[in-house]
MARNURO-346504 format. One record per atom (N, C-alpha, C, CB): chain; x, y, z; residue in one letter; atom name. Coordinates in steps of 0.02 Angstrom, whole numbers, plus 32768, in hexadecimal, padded with zeros to 4 digits. Glycine has a CB too. Layout:
# residues N
{node A, {X, Y, Z}, a, CA}
...
//
This chain:
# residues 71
{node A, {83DE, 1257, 49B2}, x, N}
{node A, {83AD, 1225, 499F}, x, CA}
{node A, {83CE, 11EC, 4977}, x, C}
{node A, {8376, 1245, 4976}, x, CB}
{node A, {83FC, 11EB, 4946}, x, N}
{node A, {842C, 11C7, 4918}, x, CA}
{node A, {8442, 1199, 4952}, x, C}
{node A, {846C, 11F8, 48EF}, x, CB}
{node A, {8469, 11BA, 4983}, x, N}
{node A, {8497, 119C, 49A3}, x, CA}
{node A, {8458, 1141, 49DE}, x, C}
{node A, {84C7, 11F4, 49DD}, x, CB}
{node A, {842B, 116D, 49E7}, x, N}
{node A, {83FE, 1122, 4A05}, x, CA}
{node A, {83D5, 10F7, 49CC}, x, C}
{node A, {83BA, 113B, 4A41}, x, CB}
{node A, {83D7, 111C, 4996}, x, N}
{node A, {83C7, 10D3, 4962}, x, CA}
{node A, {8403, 10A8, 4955}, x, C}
{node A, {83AD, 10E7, 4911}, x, CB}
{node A, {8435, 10BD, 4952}, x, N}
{node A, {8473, 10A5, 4939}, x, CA}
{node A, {847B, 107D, 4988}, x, C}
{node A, {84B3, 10E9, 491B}, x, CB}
{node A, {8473, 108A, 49C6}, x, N}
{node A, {8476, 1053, 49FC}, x, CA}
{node A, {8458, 1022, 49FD}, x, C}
{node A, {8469, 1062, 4A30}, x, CB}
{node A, {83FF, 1043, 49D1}, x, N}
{node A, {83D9, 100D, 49E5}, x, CA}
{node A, {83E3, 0FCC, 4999}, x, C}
{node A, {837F, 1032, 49F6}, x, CB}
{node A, {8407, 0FE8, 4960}, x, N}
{node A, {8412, 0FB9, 4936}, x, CA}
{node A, {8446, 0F8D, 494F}, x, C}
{node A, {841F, 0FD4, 48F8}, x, CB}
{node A, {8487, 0FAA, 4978}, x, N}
{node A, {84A0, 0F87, 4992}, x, CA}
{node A, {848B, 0F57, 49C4}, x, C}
{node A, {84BF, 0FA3, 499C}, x, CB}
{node A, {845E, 0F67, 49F2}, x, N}
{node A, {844F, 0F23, 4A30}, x, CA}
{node A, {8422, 0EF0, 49FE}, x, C}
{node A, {8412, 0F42, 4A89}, x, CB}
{node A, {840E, 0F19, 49C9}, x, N}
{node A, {83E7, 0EEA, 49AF}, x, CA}
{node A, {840B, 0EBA, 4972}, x, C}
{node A, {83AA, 0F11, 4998}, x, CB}
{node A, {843C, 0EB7, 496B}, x, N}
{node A, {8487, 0EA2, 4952}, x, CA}
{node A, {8490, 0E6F, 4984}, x, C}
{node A, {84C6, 0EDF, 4953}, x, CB}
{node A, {8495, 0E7E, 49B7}, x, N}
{node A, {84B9, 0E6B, 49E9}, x, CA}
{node A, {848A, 0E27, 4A09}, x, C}
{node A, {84C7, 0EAE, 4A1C}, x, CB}
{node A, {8452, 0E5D, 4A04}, x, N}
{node A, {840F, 0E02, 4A23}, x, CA}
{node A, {840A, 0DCF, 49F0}, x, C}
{node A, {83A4, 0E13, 4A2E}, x, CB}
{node A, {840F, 0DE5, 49A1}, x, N}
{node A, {8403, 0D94, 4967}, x, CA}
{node A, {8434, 0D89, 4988}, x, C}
{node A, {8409, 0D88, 4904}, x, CB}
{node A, {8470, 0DB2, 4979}, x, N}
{node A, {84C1, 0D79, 497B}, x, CA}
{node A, {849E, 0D42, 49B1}, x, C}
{node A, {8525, 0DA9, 49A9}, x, CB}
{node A, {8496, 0D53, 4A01}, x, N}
{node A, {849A, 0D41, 4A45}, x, CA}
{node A, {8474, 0CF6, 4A27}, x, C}
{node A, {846E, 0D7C, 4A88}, x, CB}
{node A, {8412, 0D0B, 4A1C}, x, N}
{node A, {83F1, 0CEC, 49F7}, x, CA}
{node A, {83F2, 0CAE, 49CB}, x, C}
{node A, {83E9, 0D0C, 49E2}, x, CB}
{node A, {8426, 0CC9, 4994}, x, N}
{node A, {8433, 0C98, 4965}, x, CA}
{node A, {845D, 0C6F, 4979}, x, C}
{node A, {8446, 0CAC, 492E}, x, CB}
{node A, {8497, 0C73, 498A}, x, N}
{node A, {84B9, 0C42, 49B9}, x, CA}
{node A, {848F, 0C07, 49E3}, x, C}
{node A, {84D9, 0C6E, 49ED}, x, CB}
{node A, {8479, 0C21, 4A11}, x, N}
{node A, {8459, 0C00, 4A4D}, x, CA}
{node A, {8420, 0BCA, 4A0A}, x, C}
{node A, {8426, 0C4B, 4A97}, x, CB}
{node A, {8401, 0BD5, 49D2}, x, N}
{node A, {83D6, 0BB2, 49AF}, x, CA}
{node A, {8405, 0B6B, 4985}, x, C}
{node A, {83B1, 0BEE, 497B}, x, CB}
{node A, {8446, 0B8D, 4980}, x, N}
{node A, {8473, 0B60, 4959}, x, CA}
{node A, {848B, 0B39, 4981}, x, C}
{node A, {84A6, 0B7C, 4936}, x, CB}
{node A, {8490, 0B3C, 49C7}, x, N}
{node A, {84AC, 0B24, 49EA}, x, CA}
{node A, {847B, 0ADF, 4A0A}, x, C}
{node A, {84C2, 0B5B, 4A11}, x, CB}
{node A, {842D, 0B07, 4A15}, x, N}
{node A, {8405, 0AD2, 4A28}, x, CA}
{node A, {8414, 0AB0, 49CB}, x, C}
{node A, {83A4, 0AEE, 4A4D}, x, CB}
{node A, {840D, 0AC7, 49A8}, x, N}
{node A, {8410, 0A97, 4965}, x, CA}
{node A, {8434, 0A5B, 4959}, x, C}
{node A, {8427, 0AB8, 4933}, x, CB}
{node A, {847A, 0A63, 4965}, x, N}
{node A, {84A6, 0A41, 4975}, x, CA}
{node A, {848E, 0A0E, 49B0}, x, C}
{node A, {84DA, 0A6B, 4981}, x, CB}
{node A, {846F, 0A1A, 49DA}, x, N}
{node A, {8469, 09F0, 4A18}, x, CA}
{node A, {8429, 09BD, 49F6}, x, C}
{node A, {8454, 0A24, 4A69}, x, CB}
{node A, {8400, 09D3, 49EA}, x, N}
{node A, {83D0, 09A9, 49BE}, x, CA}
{node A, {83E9, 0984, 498C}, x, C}
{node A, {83A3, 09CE, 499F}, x, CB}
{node A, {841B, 09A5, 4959}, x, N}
{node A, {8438, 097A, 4938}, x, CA}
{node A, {845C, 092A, 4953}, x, C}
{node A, {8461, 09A4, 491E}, x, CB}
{node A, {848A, 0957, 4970}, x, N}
{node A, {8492, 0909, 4996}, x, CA}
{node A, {8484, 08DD, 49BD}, x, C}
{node A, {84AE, 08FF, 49A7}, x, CB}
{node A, {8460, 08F4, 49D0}, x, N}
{node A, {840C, 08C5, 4A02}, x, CA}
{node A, {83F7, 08A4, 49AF}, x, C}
{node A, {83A7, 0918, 4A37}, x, CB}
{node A, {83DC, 08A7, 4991}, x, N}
{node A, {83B5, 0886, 4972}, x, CA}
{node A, {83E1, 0864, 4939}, x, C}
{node A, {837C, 08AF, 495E}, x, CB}
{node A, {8437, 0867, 4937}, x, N}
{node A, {8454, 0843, 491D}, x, CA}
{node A, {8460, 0803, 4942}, x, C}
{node A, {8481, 0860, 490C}, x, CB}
{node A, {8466, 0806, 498C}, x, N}
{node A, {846E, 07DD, 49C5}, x, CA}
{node A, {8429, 07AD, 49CE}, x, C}
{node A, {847D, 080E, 4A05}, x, CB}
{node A, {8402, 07CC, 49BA}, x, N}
{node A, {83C1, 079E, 49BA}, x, CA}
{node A, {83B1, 0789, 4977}, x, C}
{node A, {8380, 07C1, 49D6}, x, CB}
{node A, {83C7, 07A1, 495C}, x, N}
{node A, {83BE, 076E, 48FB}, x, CA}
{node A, {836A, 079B, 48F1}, x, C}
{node A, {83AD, 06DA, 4901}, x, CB}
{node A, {835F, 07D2, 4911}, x, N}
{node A, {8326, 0804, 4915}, x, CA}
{node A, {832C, 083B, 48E4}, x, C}
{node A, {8323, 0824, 4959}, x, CB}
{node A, {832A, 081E, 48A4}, x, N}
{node A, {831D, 0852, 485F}, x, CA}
{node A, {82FF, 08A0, 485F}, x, C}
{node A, {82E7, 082D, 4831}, x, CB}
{node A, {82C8, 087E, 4880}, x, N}
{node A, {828E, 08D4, 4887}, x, CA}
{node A, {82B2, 08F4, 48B4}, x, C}
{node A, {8230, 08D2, 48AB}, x, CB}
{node A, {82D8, 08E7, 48E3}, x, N}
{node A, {82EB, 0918, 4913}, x, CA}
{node A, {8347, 0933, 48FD}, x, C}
{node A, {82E0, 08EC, 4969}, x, CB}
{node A, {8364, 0907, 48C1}, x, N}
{node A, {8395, 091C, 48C2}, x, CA}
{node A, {838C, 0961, 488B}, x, C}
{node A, {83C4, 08E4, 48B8}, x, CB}
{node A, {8355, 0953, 4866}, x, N}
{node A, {8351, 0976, 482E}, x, CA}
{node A, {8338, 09C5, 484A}, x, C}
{node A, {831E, 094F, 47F8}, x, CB}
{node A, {82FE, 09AE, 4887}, x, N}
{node A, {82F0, 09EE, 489C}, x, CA}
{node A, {832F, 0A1B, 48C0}, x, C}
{node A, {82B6, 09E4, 48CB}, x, CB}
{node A, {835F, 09EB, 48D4}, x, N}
{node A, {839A, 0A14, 48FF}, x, CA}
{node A, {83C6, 0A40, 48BA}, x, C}
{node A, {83DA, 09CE, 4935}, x, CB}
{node A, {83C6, 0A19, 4883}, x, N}
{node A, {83FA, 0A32, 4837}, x, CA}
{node A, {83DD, 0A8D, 4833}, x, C}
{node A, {83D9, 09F3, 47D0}, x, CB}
{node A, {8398, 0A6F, 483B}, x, N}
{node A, {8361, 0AB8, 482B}, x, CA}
{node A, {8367, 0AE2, 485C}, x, C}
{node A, {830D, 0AAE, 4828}, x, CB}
{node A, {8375, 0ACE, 48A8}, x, N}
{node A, {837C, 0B06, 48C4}, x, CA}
{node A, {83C4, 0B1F, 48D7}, x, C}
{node A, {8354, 0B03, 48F8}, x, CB}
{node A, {83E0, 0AFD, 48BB}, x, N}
{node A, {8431, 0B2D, 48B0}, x, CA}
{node A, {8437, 0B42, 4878}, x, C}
{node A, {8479, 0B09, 48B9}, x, CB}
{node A, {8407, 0B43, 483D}, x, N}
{node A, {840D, 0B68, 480B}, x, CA}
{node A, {83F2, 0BAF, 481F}, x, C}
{node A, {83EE, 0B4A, 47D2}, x, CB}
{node A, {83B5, 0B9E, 4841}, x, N}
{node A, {839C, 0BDD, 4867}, x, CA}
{node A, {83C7, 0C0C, 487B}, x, C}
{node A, {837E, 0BCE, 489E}, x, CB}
{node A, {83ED, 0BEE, 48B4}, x, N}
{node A, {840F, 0C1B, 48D3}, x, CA}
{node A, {843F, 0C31, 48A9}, x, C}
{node A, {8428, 0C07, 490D}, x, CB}
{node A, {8473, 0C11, 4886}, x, N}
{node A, {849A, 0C3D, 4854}, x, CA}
{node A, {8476, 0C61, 4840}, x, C}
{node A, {84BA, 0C25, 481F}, x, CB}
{node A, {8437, 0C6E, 481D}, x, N}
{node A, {842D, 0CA3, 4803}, x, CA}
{node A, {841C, 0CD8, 482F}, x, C}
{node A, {8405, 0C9A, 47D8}, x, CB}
{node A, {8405, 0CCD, 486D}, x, N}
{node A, {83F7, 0CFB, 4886}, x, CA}
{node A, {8443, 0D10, 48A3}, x, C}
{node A, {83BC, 0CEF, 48B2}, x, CB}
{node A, {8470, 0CF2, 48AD}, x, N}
{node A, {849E, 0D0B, 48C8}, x, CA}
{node A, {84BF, 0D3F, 488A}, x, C}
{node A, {84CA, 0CD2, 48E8}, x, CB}
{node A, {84C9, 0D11, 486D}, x, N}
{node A, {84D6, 0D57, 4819}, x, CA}
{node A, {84B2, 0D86, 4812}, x, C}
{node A, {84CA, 0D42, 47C9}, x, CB}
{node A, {8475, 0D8D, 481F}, x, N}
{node A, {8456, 0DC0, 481A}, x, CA}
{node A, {845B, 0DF4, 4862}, x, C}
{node A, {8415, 0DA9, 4807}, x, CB}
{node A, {8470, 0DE0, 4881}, x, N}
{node A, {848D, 0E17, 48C0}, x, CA}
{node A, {84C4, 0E2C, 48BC}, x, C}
{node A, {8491, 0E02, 4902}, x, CB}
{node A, {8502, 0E05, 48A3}, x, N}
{node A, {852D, 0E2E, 4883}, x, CA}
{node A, {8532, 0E5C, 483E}, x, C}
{node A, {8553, 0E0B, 4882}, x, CB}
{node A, {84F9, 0E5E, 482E}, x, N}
{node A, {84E8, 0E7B, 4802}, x, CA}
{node A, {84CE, 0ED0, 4823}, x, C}
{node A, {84B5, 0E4A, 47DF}, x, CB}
{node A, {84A9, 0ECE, 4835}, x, N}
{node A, {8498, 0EF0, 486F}, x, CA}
{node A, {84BF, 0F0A, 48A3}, x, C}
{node A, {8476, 0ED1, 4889}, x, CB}
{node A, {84E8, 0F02, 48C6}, x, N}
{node A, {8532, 0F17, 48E0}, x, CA}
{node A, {855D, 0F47, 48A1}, x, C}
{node A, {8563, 0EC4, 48F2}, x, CB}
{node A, {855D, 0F27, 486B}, x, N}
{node A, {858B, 0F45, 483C}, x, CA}
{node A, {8573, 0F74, 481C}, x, C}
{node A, {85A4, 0F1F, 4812}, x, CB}
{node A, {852D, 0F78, 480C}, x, N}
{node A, {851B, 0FB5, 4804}, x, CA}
{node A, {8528, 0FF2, 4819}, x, C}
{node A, {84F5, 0FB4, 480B}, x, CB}
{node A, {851D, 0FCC, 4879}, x, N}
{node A, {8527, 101B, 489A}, x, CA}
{node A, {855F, 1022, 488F}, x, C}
{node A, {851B, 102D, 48E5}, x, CB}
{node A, {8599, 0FFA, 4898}, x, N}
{node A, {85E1, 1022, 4893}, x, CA}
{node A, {85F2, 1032, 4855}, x, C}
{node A, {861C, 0FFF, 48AC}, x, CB}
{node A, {85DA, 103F, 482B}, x, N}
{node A, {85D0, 105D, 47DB}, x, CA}
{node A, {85BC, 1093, 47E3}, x, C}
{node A, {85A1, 103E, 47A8}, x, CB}
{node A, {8595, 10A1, 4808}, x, N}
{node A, {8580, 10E4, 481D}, x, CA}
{node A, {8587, 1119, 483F}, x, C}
{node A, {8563, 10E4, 4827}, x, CB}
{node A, {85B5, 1101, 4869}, x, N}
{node A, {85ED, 110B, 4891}, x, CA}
{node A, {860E, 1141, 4880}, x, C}
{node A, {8616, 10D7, 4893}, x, CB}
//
């Protein structure tokens, strides 16, 4: 029973990381869209959603490291 929580903390490690990325990444892309357009509201919303994703990406490696702590 240990051994499939510890998988499922891992995929679930594994989906923020995937997750958070892909959010920082559109972040970044917004960011610079709305630096290119002199578009304030949209650069600020892109700052916010790559803060997003770092955190969610930190928080999946957080989650990954658990399980191999347990290991």
């Amino acid at each position: 029973m240990a051994d499939t929580n510890d998988r499922d903390l891992t995929s679930r490690g594994a989906e923020n990381n995937l997750e958070g990325k892909a959010k920082d990444l559109k972040g970044k892309v917004k960011d610079a869209f709305g630096g290119l357009t002199g578009d304030t509201s949209t650069q600020a919303e892109g700052k916010w959603d790559q803060a997003k994703g770092k955190v969610q990406d930190t928080f999946g490696d957080a989650q990954r490291n658990l399980d191999d702590n347990n290991r």
